[in-house]
FIDODREN-981530 format. One record per residue (C-alpha): residue number from 1; residue in three letters; x, y, z. Coordinates in steps of 0.5 Angstrom, whole numbers, plus 500, padded with zeros to 3 digits. Layout:
<pts>
PT | NUM | ALA | X | Y | Z .
...
</pts>
This chain:
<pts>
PT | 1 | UNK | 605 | 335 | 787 .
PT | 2 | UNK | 604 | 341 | 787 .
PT | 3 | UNK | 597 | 344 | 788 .
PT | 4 | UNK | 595 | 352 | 787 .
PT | 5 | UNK | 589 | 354 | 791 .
PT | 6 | UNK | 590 | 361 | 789 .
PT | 7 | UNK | 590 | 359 | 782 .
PT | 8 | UNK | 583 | 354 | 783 .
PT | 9 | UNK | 579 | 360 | 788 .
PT | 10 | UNK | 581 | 365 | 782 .
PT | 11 | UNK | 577 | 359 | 777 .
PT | 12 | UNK | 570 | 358 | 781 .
PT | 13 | UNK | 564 | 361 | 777 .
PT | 14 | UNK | 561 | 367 | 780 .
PT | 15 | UNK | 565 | 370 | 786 .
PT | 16 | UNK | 564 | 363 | 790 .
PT | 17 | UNK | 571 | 363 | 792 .
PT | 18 | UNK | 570 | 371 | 795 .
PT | 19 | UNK | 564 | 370 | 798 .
PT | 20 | UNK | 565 | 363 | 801 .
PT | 21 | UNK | 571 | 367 | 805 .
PT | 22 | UNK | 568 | 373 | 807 .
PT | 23 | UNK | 563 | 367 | 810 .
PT | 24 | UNK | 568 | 363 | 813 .
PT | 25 | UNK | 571 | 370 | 815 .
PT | 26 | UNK | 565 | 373 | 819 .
PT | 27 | UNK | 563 | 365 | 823 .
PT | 28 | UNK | 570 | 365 | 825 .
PT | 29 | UNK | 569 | 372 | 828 .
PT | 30 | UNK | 563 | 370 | 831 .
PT | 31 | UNK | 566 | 363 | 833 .
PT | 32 | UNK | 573 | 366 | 837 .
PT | 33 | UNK | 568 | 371 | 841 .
PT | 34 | UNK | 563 | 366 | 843 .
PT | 35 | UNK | 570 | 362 | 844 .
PT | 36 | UNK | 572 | 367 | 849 .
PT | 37 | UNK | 567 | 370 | 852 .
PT | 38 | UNK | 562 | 364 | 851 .
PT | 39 | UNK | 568 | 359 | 855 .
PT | 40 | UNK | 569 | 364 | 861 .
PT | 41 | UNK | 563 | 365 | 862 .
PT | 42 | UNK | 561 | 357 | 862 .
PT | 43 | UNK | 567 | 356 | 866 .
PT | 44 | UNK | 564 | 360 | 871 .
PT | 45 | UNK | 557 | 357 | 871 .
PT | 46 | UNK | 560 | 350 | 872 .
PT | 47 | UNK | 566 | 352 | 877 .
PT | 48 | UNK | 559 | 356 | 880 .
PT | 49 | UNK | 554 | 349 | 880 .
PT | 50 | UNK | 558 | 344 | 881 .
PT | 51 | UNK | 560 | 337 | 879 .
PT | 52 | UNK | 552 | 335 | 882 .
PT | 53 | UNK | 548 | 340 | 880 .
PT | 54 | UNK | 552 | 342 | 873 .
PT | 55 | UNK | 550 | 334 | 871 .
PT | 56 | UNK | 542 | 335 | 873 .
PT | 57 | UNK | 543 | 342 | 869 .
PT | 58 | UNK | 548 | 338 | 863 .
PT | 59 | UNK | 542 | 333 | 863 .
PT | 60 | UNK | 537 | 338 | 862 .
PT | 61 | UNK | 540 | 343 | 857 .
PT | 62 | UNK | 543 | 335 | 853 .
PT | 63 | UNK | 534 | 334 | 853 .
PT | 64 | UNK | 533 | 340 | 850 .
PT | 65 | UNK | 540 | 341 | 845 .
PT | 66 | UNK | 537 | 334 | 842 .
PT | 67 | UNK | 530 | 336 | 841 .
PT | 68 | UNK | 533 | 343 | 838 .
PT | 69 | UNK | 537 | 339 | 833 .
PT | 70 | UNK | 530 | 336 | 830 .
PT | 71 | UNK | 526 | 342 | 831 .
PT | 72 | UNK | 528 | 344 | 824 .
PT | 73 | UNK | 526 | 337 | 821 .
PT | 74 | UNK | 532 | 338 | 817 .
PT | 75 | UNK | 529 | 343 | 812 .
PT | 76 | UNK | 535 | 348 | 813 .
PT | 77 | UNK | 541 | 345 | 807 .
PT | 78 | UNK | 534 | 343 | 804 .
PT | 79 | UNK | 532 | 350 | 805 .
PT | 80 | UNK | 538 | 353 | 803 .
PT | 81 | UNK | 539 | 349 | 798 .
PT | 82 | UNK | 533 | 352 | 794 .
PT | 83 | UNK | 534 | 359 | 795 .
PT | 84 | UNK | 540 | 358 | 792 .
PT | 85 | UNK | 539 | 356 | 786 .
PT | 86 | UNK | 531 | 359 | 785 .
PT | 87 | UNK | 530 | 366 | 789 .
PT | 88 | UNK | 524 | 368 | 786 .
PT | 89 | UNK | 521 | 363 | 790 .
PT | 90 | UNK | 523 | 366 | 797 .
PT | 91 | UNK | 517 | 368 | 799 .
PT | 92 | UNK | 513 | 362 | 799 .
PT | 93 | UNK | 520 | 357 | 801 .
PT | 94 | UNK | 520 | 361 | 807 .
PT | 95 | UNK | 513 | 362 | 809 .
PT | 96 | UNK | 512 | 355 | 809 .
PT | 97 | UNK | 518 | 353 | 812 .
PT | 98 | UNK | 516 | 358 | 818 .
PT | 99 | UNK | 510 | 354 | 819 .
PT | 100 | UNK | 514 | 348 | 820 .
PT | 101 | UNK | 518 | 350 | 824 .
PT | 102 | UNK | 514 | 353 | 828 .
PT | 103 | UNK | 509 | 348 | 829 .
PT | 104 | UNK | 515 | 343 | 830 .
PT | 105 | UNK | 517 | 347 | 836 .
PT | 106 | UNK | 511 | 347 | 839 .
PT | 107 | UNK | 511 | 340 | 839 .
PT | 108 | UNK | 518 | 339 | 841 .
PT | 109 | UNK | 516 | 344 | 847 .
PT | 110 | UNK | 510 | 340 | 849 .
PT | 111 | UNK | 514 | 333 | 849 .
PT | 112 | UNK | 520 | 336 | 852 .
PT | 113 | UNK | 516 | 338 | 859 .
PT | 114 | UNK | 513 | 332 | 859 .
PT | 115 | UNK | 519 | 328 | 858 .
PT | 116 | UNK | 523 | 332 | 864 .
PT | 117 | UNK | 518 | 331 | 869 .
PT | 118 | UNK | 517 | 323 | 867 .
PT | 119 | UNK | 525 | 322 | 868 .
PT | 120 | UNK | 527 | 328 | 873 .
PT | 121 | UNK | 520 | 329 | 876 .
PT | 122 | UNK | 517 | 335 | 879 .
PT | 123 | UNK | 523 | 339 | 882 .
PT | 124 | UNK | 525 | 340 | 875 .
PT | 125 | UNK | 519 | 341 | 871 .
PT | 126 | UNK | 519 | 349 | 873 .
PT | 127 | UNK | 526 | 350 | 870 .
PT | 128 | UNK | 524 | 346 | 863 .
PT | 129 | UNK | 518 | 349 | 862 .
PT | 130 | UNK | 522 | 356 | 862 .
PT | 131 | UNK | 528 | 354 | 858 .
PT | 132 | UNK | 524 | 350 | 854 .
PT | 133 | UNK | 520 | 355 | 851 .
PT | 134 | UNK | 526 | 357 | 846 .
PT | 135 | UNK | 524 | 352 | 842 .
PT | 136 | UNK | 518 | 355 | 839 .
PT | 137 | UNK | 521 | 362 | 839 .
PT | 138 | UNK | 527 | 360 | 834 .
PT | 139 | UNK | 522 | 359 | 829 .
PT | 140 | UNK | 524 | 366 | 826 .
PT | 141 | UNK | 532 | 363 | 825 .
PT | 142 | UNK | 528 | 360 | 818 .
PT | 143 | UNK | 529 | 368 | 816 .
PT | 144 | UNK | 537 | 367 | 816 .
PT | 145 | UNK | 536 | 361 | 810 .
PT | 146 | UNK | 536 | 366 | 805 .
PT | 147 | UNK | 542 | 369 | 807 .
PT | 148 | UNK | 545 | 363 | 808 .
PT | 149 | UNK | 543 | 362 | 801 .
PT | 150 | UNK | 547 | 369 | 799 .
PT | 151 | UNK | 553 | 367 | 803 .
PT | 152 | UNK | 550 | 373 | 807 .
PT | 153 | UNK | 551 | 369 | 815 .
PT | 154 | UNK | 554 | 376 | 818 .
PT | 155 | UNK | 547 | 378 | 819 .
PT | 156 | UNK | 545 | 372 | 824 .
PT | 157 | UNK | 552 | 373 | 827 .
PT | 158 | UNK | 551 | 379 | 829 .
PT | 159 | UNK | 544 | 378 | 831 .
PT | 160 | UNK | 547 | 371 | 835 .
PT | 161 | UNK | 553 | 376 | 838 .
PT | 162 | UNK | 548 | 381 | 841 .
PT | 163 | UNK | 544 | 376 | 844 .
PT | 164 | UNK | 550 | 372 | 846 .
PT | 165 | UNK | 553 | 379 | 850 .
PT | 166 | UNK | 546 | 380 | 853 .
PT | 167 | UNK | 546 | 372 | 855 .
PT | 168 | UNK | 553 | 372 | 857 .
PT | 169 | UNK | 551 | 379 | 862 .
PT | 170 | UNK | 546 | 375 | 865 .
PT | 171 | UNK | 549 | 369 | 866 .
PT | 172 | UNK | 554 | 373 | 870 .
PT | 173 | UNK | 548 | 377 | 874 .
PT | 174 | UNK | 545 | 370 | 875 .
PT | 175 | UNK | 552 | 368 | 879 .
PT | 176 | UNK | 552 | 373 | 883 .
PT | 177 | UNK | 544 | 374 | 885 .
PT | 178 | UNK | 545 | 366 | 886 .
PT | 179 | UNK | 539 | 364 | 882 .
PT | 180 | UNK | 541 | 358 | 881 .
PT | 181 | UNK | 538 | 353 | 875 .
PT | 182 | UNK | 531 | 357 | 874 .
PT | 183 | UNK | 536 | 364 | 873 .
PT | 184 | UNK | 540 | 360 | 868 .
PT | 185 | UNK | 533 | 357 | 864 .
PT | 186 | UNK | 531 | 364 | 865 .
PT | 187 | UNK | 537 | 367 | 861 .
PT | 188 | UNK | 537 | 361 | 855 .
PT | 189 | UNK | 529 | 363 | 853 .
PT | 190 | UNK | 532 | 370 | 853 .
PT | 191 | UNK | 538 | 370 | 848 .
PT | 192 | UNK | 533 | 366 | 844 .
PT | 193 | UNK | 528 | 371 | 843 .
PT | 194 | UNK | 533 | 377 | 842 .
PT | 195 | UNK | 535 | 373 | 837 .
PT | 196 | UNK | 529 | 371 | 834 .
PT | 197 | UNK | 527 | 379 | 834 .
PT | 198 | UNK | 534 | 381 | 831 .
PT | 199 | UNK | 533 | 377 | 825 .
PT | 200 | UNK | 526 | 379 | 824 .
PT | 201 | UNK | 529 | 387 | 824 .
PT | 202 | UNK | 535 | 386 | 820 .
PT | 203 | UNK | 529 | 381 | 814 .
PT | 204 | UNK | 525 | 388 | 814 .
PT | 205 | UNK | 531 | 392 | 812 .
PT | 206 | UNK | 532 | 389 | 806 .
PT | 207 | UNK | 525 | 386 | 804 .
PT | 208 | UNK | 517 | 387 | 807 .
PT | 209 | UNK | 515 | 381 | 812 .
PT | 210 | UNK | 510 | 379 | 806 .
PT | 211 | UNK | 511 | 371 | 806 .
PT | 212 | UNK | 507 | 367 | 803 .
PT | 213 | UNK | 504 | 360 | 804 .
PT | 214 | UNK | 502 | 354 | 800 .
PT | 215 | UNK | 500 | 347 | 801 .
PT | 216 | UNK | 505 | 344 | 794 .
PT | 217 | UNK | 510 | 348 | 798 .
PT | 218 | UNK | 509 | 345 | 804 .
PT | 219 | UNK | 508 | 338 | 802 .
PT | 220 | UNK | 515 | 338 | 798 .
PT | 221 | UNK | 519 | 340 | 803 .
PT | 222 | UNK | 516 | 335 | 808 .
PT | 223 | UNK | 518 | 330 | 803 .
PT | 224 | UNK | 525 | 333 | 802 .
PT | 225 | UNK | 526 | 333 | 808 .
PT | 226 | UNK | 524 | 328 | 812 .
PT | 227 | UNK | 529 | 323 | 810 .
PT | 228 | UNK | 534 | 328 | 813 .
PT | 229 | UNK | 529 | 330 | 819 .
PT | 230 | UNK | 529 | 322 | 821 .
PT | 231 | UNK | 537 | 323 | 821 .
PT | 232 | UNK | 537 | 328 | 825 .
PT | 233 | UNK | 533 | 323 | 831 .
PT | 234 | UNK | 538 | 319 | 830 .
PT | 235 | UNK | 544 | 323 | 830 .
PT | 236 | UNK | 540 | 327 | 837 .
PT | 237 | UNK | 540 | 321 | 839 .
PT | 238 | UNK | 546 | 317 | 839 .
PT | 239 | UNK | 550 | 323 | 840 .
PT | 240 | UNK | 547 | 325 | 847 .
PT | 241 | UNK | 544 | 318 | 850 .
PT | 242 | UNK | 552 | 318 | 853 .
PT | 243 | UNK | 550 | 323 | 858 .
PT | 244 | UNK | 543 | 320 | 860 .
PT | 245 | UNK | 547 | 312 | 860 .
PT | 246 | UNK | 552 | 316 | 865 .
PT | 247 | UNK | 546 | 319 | 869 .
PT | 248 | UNK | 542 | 314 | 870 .
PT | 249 | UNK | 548 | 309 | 871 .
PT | 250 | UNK | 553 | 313 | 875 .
PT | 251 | UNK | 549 | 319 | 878 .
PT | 252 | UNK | 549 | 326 | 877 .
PT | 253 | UNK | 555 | 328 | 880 .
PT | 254 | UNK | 559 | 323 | 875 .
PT | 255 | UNK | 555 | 326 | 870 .
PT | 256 | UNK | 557 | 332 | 871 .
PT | 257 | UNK | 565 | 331 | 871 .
PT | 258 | UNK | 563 | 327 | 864 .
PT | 259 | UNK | 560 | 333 | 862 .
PT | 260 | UNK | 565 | 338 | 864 .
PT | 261 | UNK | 570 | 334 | 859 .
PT | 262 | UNK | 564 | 334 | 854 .
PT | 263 | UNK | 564 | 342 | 854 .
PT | 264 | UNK | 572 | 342 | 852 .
PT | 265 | UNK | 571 | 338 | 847 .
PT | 266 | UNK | 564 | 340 | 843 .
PT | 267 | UNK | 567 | 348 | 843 .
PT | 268 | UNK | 572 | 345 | 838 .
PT | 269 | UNK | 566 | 342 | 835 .
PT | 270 | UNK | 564 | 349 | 832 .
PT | 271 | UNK | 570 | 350 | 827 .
PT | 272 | UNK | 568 | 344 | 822 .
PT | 273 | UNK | 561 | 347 | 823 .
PT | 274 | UNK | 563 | 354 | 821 .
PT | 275 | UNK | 567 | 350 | 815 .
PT | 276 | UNK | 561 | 347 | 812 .
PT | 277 | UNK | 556 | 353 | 813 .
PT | 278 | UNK | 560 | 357 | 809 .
PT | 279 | UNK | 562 | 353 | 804 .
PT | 280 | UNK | 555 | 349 | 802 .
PT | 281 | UNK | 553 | 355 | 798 .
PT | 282 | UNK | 559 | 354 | 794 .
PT | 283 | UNK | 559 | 347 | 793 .
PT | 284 | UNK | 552 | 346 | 791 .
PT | 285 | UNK | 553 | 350 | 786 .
PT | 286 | UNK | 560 | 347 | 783 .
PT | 287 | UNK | 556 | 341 | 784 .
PT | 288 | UNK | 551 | 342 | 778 .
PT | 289 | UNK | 556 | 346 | 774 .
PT | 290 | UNK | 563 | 342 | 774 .
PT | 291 | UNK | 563 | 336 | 778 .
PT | 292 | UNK | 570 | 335 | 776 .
PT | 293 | UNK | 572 | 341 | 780 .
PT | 294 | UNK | 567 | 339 | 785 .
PT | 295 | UNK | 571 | 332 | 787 .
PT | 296 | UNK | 578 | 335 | 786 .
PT | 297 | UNK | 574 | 340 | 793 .
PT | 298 | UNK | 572 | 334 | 796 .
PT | 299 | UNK | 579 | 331 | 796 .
PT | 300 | UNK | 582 | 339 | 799 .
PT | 301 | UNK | 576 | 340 | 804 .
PT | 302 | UNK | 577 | 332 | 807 .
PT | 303 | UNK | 584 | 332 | 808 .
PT | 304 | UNK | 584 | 340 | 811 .
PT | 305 | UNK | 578 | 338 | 815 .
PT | 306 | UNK | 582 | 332 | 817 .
PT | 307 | UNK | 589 | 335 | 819 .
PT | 308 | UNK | 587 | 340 | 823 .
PT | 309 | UNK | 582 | 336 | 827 .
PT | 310 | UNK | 588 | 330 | 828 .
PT | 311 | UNK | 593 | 337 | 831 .
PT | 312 | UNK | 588 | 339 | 835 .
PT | 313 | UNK | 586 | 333 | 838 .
PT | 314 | UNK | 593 | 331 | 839 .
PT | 315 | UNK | 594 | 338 | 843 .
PT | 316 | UNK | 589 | 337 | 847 .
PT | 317 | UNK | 589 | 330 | 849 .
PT | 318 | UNK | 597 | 332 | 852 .
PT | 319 | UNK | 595 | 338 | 855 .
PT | 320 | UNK | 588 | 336 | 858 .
PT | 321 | UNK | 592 | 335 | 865 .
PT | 322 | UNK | 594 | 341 | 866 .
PT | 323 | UNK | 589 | 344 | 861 .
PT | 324 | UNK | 583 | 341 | 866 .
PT | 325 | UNK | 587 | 343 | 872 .
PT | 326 | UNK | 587 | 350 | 870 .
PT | 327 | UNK | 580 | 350 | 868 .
PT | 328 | UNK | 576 | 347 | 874 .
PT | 329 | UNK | 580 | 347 | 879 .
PT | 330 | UNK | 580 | 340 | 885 .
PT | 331 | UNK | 572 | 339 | 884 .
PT | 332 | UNK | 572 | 337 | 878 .
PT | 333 | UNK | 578 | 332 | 879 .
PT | 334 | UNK | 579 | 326 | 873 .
PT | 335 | UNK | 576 | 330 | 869 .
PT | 336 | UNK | 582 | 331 | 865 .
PT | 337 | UNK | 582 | 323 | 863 .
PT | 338 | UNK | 576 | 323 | 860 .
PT | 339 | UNK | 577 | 330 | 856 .
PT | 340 | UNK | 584 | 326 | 854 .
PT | 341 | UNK | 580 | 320 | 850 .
PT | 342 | UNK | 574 | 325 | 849 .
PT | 343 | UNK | 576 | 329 | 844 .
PT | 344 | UNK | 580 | 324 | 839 .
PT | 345 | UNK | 571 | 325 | 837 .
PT | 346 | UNK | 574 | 331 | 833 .
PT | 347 | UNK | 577 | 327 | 828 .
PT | 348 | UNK | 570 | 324 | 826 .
PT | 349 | UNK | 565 | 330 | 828 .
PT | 350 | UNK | 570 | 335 | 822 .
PT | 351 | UNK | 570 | 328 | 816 .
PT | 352 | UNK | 562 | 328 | 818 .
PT | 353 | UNK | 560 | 335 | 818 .
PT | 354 | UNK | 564 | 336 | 811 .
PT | 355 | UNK | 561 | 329 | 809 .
PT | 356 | UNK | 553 | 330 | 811 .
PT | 357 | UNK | 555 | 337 | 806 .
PT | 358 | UNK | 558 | 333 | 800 .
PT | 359 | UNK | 553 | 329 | 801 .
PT | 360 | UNK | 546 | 334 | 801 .
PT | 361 | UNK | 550 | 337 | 795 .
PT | 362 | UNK | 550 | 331 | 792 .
PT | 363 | UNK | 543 | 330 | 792 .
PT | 364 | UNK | 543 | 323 | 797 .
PT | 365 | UNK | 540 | 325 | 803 .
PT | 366 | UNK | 538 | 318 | 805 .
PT | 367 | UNK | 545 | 316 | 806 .
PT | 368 | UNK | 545 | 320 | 811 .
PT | 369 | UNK | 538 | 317 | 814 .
PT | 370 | UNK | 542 | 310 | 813 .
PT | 371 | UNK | 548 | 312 | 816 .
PT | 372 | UNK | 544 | 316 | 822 .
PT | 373 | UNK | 539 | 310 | 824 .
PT | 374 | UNK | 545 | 305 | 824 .
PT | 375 | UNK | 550 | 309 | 829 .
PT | 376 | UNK | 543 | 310 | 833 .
PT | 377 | UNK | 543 | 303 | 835 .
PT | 378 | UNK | 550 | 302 | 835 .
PT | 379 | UNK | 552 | 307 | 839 .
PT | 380 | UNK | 546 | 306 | 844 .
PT | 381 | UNK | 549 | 299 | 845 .
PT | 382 | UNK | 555 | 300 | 845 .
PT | 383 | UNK | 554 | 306 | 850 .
PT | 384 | UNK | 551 | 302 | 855 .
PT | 385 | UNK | 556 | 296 | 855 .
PT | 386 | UNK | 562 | 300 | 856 .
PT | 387 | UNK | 559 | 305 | 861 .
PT | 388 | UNK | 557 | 299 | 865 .
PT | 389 | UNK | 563 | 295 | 864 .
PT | 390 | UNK | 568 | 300 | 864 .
PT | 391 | UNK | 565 | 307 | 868 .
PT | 392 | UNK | 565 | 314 | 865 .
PT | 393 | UNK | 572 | 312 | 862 .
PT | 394 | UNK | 568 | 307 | 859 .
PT | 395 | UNK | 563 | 312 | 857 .
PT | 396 | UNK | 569 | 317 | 853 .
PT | 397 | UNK | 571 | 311 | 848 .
PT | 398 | UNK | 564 | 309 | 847 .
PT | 399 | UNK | 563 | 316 | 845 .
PT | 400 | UNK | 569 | 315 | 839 .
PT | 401 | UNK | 567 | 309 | 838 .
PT | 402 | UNK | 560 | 312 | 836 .
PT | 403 | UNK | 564 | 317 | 831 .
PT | 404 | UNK | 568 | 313 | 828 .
PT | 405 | UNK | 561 | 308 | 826 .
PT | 406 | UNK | 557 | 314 | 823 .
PT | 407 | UNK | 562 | 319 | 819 .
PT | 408 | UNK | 567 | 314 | 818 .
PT | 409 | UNK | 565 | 307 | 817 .
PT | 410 | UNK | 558 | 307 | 814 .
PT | 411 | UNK | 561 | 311 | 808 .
PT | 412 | UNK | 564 | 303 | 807 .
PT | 413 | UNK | 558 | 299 | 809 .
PT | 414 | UNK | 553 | 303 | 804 .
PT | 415 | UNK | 557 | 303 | 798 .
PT | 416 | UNK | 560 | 309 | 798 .
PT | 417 | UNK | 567 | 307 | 796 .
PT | 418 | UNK | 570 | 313 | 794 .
PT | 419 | UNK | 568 | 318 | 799 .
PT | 420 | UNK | 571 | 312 | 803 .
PT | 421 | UNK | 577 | 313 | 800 .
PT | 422 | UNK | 578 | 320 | 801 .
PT | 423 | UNK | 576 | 320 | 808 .
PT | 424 | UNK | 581 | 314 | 809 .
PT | 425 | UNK | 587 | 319 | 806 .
PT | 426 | UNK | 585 | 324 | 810 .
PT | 427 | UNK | 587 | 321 | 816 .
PT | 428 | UNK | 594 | 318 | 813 .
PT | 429 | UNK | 595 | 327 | 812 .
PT | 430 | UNK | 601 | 327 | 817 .
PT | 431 | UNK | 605 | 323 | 813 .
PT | 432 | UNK | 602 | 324 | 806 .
PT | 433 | UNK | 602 | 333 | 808 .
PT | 434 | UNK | 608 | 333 | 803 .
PT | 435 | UNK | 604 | 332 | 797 .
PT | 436 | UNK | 602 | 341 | 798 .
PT | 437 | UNK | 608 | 344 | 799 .
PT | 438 | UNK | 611 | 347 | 793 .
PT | 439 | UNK | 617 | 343 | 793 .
PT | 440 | UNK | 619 | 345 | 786 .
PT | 441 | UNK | 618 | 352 | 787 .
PT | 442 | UNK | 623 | 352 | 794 .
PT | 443 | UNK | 628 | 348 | 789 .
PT | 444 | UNK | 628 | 353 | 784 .
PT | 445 | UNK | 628 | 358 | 791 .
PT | 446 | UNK | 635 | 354 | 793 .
PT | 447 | UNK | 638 | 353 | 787 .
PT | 448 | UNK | 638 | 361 | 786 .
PT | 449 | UNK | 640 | 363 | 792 .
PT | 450 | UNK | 646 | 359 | 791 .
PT | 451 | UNK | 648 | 361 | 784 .
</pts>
């Protein structure tokens, strides 16, 4: 079997295909650069902090990411979703998600200071309320949904590159000046902002900042949106509660070799991430046009995103020894047994990001709410039993565990049997991967050079 991709891109209504690629081309520069830049830099952070205070630092940054994953209340597929298919509606879609999005920030921001100083006390309430204040200053990256929409994601990549420059700049002047955690605090608040400014500037170029809002509006992404909001605690939850149990049972200094592990593999968290932000766009419209070609792409995108999660894993989990040697140094000693099993999460981190996008397209938010809520109780338990039992490598299986129930396994509990299967045949691609190679036309290839 041979399955022609140029062929297919060539069929896709609209320049899908072209626009999709040129996405995927600017997120994959922006990706390469943090992943260059960005992992020197955070290397020299931790190498800088150590393994004691990198975990308190880890910790706090794990409080704040997770409530940073809530503060869009799942609007943004939503939102994108909207403005794809009715751009007339801009300027009412937008407006009213900015007012969402920044009266969930400020909430967030209120809840996260208070939370710090209940579980950290005092010596860390400084350091949260200056890093915490992103939380209400991202609310401007709602802009970036219309380009989103447009398959336009160059913008905000060149407005997250500039601000990653600056932060990375100022991270670097942190070490040496030895600001400890309130300098590093200091610099995250800062990106934000930056960021926030760049995309309000590049917004203006092209449309006067004339936004309006409406109570119906409102009212109906608050109701799109919750289902994917509550999936979002869930998720926030289940997938940062490994180093809170790990603190908590084992202590900051254990926390942070975990979490020095943890930083390896989430950098490869970033392709399928990339992936799907270019291909939504696509896909949603596919979808309402030809579901017939629509689930041909499921099968393509699953067993692609599959293939390449399972190589990289396999790569990294051989090389972590010398890979963690060369990277952290003796402090960080054992941490490579942790990376080793770690990072087989990428497998089930590629199969649920592409799943929760085909799923958002197929208009079944609840699912995900379904699949979320019940990882969220499962990886909890699980986390705190190996954790218990089994230490920080414990802690690493636990995490996979978690993966596996969410993206993989709820597909089977909750009734969707042939999304099952083709994630199923995604993890069978290093035996079946024959079935894309043109067999036939390398035959024809060898029997003419044989004539």
């Amino acid at each position: 079997m041979h399955i022609d991709f140029r062929a297919i891109l060539k069929r896709l209504p609209h320049g899908d295909s072209r626009k999709a690629v040129n996405s995927l081309g600017w997120l994959m520069a922006d990706k390469v650069f943090k992943l260059v830049v960005g992992a020197v830099v955070g290397i020299l952070v931790i190498r800088y902090l150590g393994p004691a205070r990198f975990g308190q630092w880890s910790l706090l940054l794990s409080w704040l990411l997770l409530l940073t994953s809530i503060a869009p209340l799942g609007l943004d597929r939503i939102v994108i979703r909207n403005l794809a298919t009715n751009p007339d509606a801009r300027q009412t879609i937008i407006g009213s998600t900015l007012v969402l999005r920044l009266f969930a920030g400020i909430v967030l921001y209120a809840a996260f200071c208070l939370t710090v100083y209940w579980v950290a006390g005092p010596q860390m309430l400084g350091t949260a309320c200056v890093c915490g204040g992103s939380l209400a200053i991202q609310a401007p990256y709602v802009l970036d949904y219309w380009f989103q929409a447009r398959a336009q994601q160059k913008y905000f990549i060149l407005s997250q590159g500039i601000a990653s420059v600056i932060g990375c700049a100022g991270r670097v002047v942190v070490i040496v000046r030895n600001g400890g955690l309130v300098g590093l605090a200091a610099v995250t608040i800062v990106e934000s902002c930056i960021t926030s400014l760049c995309m309000i500037r590049v917004y203006r170029m092209q449309f006067p900042l004339r936004l309006s809002v409406s109570w119906p509006a409102l009212r109906a992404l608050m109701k799109q949106g919750l289902p994917l909001c509550l999936s979002s605690v869930a998720v926030a939850t289940y997938t940062r509660c490994d180093q809170l149990v790990v603190s908590k049972s084992l202590g900051t200094s254990v926390n942070g070799l975990y979490a020095a592990a943890v930083k390896i593999s989430e950098f490869s968290y970033i392709l399928p991430a990339m992936l799907c932000v270019a291909l939504y766009p696509m896909l949603s419209r596919m979808r309402s046009q030809d579901k017939e070609r629509f689930e041909r792409w499921k099968s393509y995108l699953l067993d692609f995103a599959t293939g390449a999660a399972l190589l990289l894993a396999a790569a990294v989990s051989f090389s972590a020894p010398l890979l963690c040697r060369l990277i952290y140094g003796p402090q960080f000693a054992g941490v490579d047994h942790v990376l080793s099993l770690h990072i087989w999460t990428l497998p089930f981190v590629a199969q649920g990001s592409l799943r929760n996008t085909i799923l958002i397209a197929e208009g079944k938010s609840w699912f995900i709410t379904k699949s979320a809520i019940l990882s969220m109780f499962v990886g909890v338990g699980l986390s705190m039993w190996l954790t218990a039992t089994q230490g920080v490598l414990g802690a690493a299986i636990a995490t996979v565990g978690i993966y596996a129930v969410s993206s993989y396994l709820t597909s089977l509990v909750f009734g969707e049997g042939t999304l099952w299967r083709q994630q199923t045949a995604g993890f069978l691609i290093p035996f079946t991967f024959w079935k894309y190679i043109p067999m036939r036309r390398i035959f024809k290839g060898w029997q003419t050079q044989n004539v």
